[in-house]
N, C-alpha and C positions, 0 to 999 in steps of 0.2 A: 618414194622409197628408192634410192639406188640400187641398181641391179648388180650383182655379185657376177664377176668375169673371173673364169675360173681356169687357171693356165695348168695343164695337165704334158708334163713331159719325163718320159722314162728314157733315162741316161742312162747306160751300163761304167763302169767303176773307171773303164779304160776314159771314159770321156772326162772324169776329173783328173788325168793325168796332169796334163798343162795348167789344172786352176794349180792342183799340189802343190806345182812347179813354181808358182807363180805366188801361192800365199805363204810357205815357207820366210822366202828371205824378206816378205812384207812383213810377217809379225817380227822376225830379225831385228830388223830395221826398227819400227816398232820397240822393242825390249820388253815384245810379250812371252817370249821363250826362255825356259831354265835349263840347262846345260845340268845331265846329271848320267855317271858315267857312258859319256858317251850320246846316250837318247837328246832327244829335247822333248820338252814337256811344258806342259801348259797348268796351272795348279789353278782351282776354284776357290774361294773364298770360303772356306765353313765345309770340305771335305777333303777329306785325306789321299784320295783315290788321284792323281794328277790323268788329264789324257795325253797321250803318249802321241805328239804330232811328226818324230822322229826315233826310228829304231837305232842300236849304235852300228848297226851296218851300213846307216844312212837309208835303208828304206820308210816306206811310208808305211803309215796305220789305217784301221779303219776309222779313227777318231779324223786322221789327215781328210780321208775320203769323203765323211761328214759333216767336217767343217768346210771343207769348199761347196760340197752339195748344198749346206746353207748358206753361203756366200752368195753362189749361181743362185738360189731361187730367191734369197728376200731381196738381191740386192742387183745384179743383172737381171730377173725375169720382175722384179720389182713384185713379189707376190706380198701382199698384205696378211698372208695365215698361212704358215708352212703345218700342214698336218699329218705326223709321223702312226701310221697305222701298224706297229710289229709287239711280238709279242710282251709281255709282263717282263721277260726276265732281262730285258732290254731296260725297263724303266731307266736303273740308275746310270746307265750311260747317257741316257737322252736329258736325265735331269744335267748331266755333266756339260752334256753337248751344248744342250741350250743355255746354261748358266755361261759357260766358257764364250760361248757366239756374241752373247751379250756385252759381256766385260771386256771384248773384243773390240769391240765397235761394230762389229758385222752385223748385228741384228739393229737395229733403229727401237728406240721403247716403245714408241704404241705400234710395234708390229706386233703380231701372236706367232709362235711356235709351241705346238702343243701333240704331247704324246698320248695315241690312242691304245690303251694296250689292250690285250685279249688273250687267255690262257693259250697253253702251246699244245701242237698236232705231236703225240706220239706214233713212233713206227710200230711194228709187230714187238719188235726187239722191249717196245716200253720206252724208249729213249727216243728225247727230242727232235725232232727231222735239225737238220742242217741246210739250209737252202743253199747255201754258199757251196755247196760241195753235188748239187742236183740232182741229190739222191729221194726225193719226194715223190708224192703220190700227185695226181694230177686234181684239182679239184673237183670236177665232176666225178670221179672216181672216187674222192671222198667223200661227196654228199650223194650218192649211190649205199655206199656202205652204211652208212649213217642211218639210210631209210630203212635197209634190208634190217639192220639191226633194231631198230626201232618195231619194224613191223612183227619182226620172230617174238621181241617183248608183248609187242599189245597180245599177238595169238597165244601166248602162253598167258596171260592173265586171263584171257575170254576163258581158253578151257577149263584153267581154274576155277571160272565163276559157274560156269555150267557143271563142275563136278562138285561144286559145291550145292548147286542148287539154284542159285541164283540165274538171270535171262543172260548175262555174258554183257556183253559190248553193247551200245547203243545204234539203233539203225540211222543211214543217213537221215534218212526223214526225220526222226527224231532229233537230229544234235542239229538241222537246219531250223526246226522250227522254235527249239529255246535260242539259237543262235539270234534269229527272229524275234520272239519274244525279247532279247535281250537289247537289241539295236532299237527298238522301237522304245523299250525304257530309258537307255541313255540320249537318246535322239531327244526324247523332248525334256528332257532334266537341261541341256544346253541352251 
């Protein structure tokens, strides 16, 4: 079996200035870009939504910033599975990104790029964190909370089982030993 070599590199935004720089006037060139007042833009095949690879100020986007960040890793880091881990409300950008990288030539076909999504971190406010803006909570500081809250739930069910009548919560001993029982049933079904 081939061993999986796994190239792990965190680039802050500032570090794809120069690919920016640099893949602009290639897709140009190219006549992968549509001129529309002003912007340039990149249209997919079967969605309405164009990524936006120039503003009409002449700045960049973050479509810009993510098309080179897949440039740099399938194509200088030569990665075989680019794996996008951010949240759900990202998908259709990422379907966009990755359809456009493709039609691009930047992706290779049996390369993979694949999005991992996962529901969003609410502030107090209710509203979405923003990371771009560094206004978040630290992770251990949200898997902290997580537990406090979780454990204020379980004790308010125990009380309720004991003013209802019933013994409440399970003791450790007990949820180890069907834990037990249970491992030892799956164990020899394999």
């Amino acid at each position: 079996m081939k061993g999986w070599t796994l190239k792990c590199r965190r680039a802050a935004n500032l570090f794809y200035q120069k690919k920016m720089e640099e893949l602009v006037p290639e897709l140009e060139k190219q006549g992968k870009l549509t001129a529309s007042d002003g912007c340039k833009l990149v249209f997919v095949e079967g969605e309405e939504v164009p990524l936006m690879v120039v503003k009409s100020d002449g700045g960049f986007t973050y479509d810009t910033s993510d098309l080179a960040a897949v440039k740099y890793r399938m194509v200088e880091l030569d990665a075989d599975w680019g794996v996008y881990v951010v949240d759900n409300g990202q998908g259709l950008h990422f379907k966009l990104l990755f359809t456009a990288a493709r039609s691009l030539g930047i992706v290779a076909p049996e390369k993979q790029l694949s999005h991992v999504g996962f529901g969003v971190v609410l502030g107090e406010d209710r509203k979405k964190f923003k990371t771009r803006s560094g206004d978040t909570v630290k992770l251990k500081n949200l898997l902290d909370e997580g537990l406090e809250r979780a454990e204020k739930k379980i004790r308010l069910k125990e009380e309720d089982k004991k003013a209802k009548g019933s013994g409440g919560l399970l003791t450790e001993e007990e949820i180890i030993s069907c834990r037990g029982c249970r491992y030892i049933r799956l164990h020899k079904v394999r």
